[in-house]
N, C-alpha and C positions, 0 to 999 in steps of 0.2 A: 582528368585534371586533378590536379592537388589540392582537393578542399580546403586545408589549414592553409591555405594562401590565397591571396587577394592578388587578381594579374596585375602586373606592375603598367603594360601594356592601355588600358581603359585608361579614357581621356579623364580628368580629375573631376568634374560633375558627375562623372558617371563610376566613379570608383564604390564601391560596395563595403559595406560596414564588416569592419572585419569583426566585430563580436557578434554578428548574425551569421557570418560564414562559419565561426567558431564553433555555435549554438547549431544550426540546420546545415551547412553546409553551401556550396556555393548555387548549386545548381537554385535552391529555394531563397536565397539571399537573396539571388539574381532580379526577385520581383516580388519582392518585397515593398508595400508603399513607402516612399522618401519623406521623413519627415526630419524636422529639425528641432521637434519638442522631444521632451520625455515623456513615457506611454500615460505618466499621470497627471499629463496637462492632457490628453488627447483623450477627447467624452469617451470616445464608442471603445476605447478599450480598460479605461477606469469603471465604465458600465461592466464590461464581462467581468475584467477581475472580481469585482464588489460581488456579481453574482455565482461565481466559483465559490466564493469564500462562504456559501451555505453549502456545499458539497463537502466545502477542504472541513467543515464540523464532524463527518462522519464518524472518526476515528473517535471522536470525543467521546462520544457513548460507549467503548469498548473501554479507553480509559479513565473515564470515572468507576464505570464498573470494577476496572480490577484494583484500583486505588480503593474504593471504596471499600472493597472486599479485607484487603490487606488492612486496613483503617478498623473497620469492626471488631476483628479479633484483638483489638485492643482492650474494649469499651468491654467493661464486667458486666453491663446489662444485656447486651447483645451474646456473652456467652452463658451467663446465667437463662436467659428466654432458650436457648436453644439448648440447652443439655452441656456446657462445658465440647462442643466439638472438640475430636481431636483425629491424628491418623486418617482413615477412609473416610469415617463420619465429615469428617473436615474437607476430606479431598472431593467428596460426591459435591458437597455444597460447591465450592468453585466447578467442579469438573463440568458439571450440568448447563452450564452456559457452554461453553464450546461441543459439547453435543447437542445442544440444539442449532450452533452454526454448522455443525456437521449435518445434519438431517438438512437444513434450510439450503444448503450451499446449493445443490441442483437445480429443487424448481426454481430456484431464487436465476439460474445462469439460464432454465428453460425462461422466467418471464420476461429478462431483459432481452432475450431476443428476439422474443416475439409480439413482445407488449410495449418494450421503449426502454430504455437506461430511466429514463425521466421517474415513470409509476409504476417500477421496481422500486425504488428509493423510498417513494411516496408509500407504497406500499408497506415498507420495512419500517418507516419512523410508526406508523397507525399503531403496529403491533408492538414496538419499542413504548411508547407511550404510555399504553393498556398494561401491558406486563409492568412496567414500572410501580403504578397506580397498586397492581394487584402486590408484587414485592413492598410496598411500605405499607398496606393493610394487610399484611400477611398475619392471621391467629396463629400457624403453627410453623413447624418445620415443612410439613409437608406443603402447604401451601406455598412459602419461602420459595422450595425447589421449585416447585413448578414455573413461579413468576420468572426464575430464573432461566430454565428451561423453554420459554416463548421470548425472553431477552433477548438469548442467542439465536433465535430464528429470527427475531427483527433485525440483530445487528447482520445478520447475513446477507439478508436482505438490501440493507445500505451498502453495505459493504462491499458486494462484490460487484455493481454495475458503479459507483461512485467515480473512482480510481479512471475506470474505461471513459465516462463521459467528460472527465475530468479531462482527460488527457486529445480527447475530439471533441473538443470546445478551443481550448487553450490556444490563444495567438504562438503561431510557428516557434518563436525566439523566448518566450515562455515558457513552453512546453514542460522543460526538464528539469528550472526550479518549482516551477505550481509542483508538478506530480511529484518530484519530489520535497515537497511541503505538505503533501498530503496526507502522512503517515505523522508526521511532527504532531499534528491538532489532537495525538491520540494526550499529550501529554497536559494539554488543556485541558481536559477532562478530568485529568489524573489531579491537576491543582485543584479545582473544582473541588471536586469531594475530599483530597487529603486533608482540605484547609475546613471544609463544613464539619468532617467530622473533629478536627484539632477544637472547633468551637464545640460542638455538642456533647463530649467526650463528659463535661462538668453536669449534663444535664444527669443528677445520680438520682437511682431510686425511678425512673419512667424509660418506657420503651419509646418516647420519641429522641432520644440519644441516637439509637440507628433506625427508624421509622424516617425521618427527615433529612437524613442522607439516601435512605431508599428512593424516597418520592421523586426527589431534588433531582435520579437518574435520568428524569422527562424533560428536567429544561432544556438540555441540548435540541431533541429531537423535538420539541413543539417551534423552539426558532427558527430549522431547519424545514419544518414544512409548511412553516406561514412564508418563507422566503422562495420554497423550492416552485411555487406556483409560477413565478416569475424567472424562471430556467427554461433554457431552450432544450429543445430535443436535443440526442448527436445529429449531427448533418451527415456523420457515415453511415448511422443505421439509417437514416430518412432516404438516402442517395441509396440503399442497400434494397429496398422496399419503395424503388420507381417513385420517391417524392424529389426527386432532384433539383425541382424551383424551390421547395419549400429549403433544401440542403443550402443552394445557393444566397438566398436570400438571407440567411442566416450568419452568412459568411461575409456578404459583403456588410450588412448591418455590424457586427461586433469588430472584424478583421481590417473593411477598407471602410471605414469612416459612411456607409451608407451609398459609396462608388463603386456597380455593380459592374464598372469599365476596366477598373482595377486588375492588374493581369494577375495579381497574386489570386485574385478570387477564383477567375478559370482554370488556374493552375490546381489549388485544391480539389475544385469540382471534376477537372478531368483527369488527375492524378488516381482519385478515390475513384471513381468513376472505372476507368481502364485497370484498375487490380481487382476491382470487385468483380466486372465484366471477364477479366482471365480465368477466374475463380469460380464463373457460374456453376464447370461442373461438379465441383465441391461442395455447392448448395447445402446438399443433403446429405452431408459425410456426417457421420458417426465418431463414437468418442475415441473408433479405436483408429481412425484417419489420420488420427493429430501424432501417430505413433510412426506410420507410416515408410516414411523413409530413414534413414541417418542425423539428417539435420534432425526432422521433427522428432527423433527420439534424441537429443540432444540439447532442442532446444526445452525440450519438459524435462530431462533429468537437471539440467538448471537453474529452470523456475521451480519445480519442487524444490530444489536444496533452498533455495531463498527461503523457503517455508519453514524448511527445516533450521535454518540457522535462526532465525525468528524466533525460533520456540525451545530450540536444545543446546542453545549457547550458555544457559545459566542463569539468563535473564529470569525466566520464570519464575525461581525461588526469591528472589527480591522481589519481585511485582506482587504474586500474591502471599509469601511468607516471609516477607521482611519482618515480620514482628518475631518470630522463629528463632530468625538470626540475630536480631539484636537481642531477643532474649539465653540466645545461647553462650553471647561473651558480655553477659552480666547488666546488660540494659531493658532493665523489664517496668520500668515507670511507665505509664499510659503516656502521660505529658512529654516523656524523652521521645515515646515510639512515634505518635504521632507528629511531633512537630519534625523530627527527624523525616518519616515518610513527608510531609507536606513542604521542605526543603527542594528534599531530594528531586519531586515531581517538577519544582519551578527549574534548577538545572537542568534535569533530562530537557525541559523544552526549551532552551536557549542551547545546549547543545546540538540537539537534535535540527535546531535553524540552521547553525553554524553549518551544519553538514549540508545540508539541503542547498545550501549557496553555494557549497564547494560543488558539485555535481556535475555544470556545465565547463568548471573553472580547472578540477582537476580531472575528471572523467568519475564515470563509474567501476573500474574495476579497479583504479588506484586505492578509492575507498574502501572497498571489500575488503584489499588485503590489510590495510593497514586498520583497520578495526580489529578484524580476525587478529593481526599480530596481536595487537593491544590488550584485549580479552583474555587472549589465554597469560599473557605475562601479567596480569594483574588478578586473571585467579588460580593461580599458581601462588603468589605472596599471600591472597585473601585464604588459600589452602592453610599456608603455612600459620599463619595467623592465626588460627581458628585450631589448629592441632596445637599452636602454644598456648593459648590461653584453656584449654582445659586442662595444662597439667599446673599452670601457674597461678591464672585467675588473673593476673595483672590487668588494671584495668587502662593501660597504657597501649594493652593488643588489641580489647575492645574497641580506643578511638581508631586505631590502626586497620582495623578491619573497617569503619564507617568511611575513612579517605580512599580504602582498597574498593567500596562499592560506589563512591562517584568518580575515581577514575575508570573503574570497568565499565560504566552505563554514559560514560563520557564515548567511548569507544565503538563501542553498543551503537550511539544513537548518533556518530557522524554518518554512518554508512546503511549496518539495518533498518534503524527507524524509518528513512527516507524511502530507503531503495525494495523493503521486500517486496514489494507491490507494483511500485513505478518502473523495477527492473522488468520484471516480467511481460509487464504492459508494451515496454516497449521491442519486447524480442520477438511478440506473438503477432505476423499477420492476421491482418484485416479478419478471413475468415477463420478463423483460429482460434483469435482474441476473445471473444465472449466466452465459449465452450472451454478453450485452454483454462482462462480465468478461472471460472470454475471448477475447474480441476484442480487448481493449487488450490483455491480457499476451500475446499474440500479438504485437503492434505495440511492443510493450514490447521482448520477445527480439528482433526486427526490428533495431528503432531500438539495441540495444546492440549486438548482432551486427557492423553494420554500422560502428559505432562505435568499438567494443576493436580491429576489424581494421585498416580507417584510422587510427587515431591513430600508430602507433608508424612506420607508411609514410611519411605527414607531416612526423613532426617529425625523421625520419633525413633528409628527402630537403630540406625548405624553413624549418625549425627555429623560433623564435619568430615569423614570419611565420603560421603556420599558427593562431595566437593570435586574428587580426583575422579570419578566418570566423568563428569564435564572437563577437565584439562584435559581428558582423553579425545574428548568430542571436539573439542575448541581443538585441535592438535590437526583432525581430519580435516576440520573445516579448510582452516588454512591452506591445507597441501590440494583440496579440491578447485576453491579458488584459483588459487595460481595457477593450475593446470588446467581450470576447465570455461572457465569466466570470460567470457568476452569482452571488445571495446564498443559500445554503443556510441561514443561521445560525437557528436558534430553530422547525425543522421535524421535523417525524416520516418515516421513512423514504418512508412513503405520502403525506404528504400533501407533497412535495419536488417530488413529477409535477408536479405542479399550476403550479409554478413555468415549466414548458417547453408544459405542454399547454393552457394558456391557458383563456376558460372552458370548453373541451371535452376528453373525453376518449375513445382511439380505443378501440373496443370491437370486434373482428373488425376488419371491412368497412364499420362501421357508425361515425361520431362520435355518442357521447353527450353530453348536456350533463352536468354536475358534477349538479345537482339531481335528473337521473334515475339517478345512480349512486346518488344517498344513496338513492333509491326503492328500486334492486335490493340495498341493505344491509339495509335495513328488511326485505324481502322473505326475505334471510337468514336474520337475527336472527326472523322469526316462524315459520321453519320450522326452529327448533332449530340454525345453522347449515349445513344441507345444501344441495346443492346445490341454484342457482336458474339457468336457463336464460334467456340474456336473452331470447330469444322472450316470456318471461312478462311483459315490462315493456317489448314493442314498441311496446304502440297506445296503453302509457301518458301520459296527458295530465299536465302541469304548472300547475297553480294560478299565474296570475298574481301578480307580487309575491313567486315561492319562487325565482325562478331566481338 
């Protein structure tokens, strides 16, 4: 059946919303509860949202961080305390958080699996918290780093089960703007501190000028875990780990109004149920499983590039060396630098919405590319700009470069900001998804790592020059996209494989066809959902005409 259509055929009570067929598709539409309110008159889904919206904080904490970061090297007390940073010196200080999200990314994908998406989170904000505390009573450098260095293992920690629970919580027809709204809340964070330090910038002569932007790093993450106590499990890891009433009940409380009769409910329960159950023999598969066949080496070369286009699109050098660059076409006032950064951070997040709405409206890979186009044509002019105004100085190039970096982060953030995260989420089966995850914010921390450290080496040492590797970069992205990016738009988390796995799907050591999957569902669904062994559905034969 043609999901993007609604059968003309169904008597007219019974015709199906076509912007849920649009959203999941028809099969999930099909039973969906009928309601004739909007989801924000209707309690039990105004309740999940509300409680989503302490998860969708996560991102906050990364960006105050690197606002903050860029925000400091303003402030002459902040570089007087620490030695005038500059080059390495300067690149260690940033670089040092995303090597601690590199170190944390693992056990961080080993505890949500086996401890719960929930006290992973919980776990991450504790040590976001502490590190915080210990960064704004920092006496030296050395201490500085380090607080920064358990930052990034807290934010890991939030970070990488966030996204996952985010996305197995979230009502059906939700799904694809929440997760993609998820990565937006990083720019909440980014206002936060751009605009604390734009205030403290005057406190001259005292180290609480950047001390009380340090501290300030904890308010996200104490909101976040005074709220997160009142967060449900996921019901896929619960249902994953034989809690299946607990899964159920879950569902029918946030999804069907507290109507456990509700057919969308069993639908969930035995959807998740019957792939996880195909999956058994997979249980125990290893990192190198997820490589495995064709699709799975395809669906991670992918999700890696998301990571990478995250971190090597250019964005970097504005996020944490915008003062760099405005100080390199003549704008070195604290007061320009800052307010200019604390601007900038309230558009990235009304952009970054704007995008996130588009998502179910125009799809996901229309966005990819036309971000990608956008980036590189606009740092191609921001190139040229920036090689004029060193032989001229005009300072007419200088505004012209500050319009060239919020059309670029315009572009940036309909697509990246949303999608690095939510894209992945939704390519990676059920047993995939945690481990895969992992693996990108792994490659994630990598790629910024390597990123925060280089840029400030660069641009001290070969200055606007360093601008045309990224149009070189921005150049591949593009031609990857296009050719390599899938359409996820109008799919269910499960039924997304199907897009990479072609018509087979791996089961252990064994390919199944699709049609002997729906057998071992059936097979589920008639034994109460408990477990079925695929041995039970080996010698199974296929009726021609069902494949």
């Amino acid at each position: 059946m043609d999901q993007s259509k609604v059968s003309p055929d169904l008597p007219k009570d019974e015709l199906i919303n076509e912007a849920a067929v649009k959203a999941v598709g028809m099969e999930l539409a099909s039973v969906l509860p009928k309601h004739d309110k909007p989801w924000f008159r209707q309690k039990h889904l105004l309740q999940l949202n509300f409680l989503i919206i302490f998860l969708l904080l996560t991102p906050a904490s990364l960006g105050f961080d690197a606002s903050m970061m860029n925000g400091l090297q303003s402030l002459e007390t902040w570089r007087d305390y620490f030695g005038e940073p500059k080059g390495a010196k300067l690149g260690f200080m940033n670089a040092v958080m995303p090597l601690g999200a590199l170190i944390g990314s693992l056990p961080a994908g080993w505890t949500a699996n086996y401890l719960g998406r929930k006290y992973t989170v919980m776990t991450g904000l504790i040590i976001l918290i502490s590190s915080a505390i210990l960064q704004g009573c920092a006496p030296n450098y050395a201490a500085f780093v380090c607080a920064r260095f358990f930052i990034g293992i807290g934010i890991e920690f939030t970070a990488l089960p966030s996204p996952v629970l985010i996305s197995e919580l979230a009502y059906p027809t939700h799904r694809g703007k929440i997760t993609s709204l998820y990565q937006t809340l990083f720019y909440l964070g980014a206002i936060a501190s751009s605009w604390t330090i734009f205030g403290t910038f005057n406190i001259t002569g005292s180290t609480w000028s950047w001390r009380i932007p340090s501290l300030l790093q904890a308010f996200f993450p104490v909101i976040q875990l005074v709220g997160l106590y009142f967060v449900p499990e996921s019901p896929r890891w619960l249902i994953a780990r034989g809690r299946t009433a607990e899964a159920r009940a879950i569902f029918a409380k946030y999804h069907a109004a507290g109507n456990d009769a509700e057919p969308l409910v069993s639908y969930e329960v035995s959807e998740i149920t019957a792939h996880i159950e195909a999956e058994k023999a997979v249980a125990g598969m290893s990192y190198l499983d997820l490589l495995k066949t064709n699709a799975d080496r395809k669906r991670m070369a992918v999700c890696l590039f998301t990571a990478f286009i995250s971190n090597w699109s250019g964005n970097g050098i504005i996020t944490y060396y915008l003062t760099l660059i405005l100080s390199s076409v003549g704008i070195t006032s604290s007061f320009d630098q800052t307010l200019i950064n604390g601007v900038l951070q309230i558009f990235n997040l009304f952009a970054a919405i704007f995008g996130a709405m588009l998502v179910d409206r125009v799809g996901r890979r229309p966005l990819w590319i036309v971000s990608c186009t956008g980036m590189l044509l606009t740092y191609i002019i921001l190139t040229i700009l920036s090689a004029e105004f060193v032989k001229t100085e005009q300072r007419g190039l200088g505004i012209g470069v500050i319009v060239m970096l919020f059309l670029y982060f315009f572009h940036y953030d309909i697509a990246v900001t949303p999608l690095t995260f939510a894209y992945p989420i939704e390519i990676f089966p059920f047993h995939a998804r945690q481990k895969g995850m992992g693996i990108v914010m792994f490659f994630n921390g990598a790629c910024a790592l390597t990123n925060t450290f280089v840029n400030p080496i660069a641009l001290e040492n070969i200055g606007w020059k360093y601008y045309i590797v990224y149009v070189a970069l921005l150049l591949l992205m593009l031609v990857v996209v296009i050719l390599c990016f899938a359409k996820t738009k109008g799919h269910s988390l499960e039924q997304i494989a199907d897009i990479f796995e072609g018509p087979f799907i791996v089961v252990g050591k064994s390919r199944r066809r699709k049609s002997e999957i729906a057998i071992i569902e059936e097979k589920v669904l008639e034994k109460g959902g408990q477990a079925v062994m695929i041995e039970d559905v080996a010698d199974t034969k296929v009726a021609p005409g069902k494949e």
